[in-house]
C-alpha positions, 0 to 999 in steps of 0.5 A: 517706364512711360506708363509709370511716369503717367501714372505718376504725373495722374496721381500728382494730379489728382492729390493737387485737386484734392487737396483743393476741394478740401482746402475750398470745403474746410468750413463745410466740414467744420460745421459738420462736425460741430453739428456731430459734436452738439448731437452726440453731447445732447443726448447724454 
C-alpha cells in the first residue's frame, strides 16, 4: 500500500512539471508547426 502511494505521489510529480514544460514551451511548439504547415502547403 505505501509503494502505491508513492508512485502516486511520482506520477502526480511528474504530470505537474510536464505540464509546465509544455505550458513554457507553447510558442516553441507553435512556430514548429506553422513552419510544418508552410512546407507541406508549399510544395503543392
Amino acid at each position: 500500500m505505501e509503494l502505491f502511494l508513492i508512485l502516486k505521489i511520482l506520477f502526480s510529480i511528474i504530470i505537474v512539471i510536464a505540464g509546465y514544460a509544455i505550458a513554457r514551451n507553447l510558442d516553441i511548439i507553435k512556430i514548429i508547426l506553422i513552419y510544418w504547415k508552410d512546407l507541406i502547403l508549399r510544395r503543392k
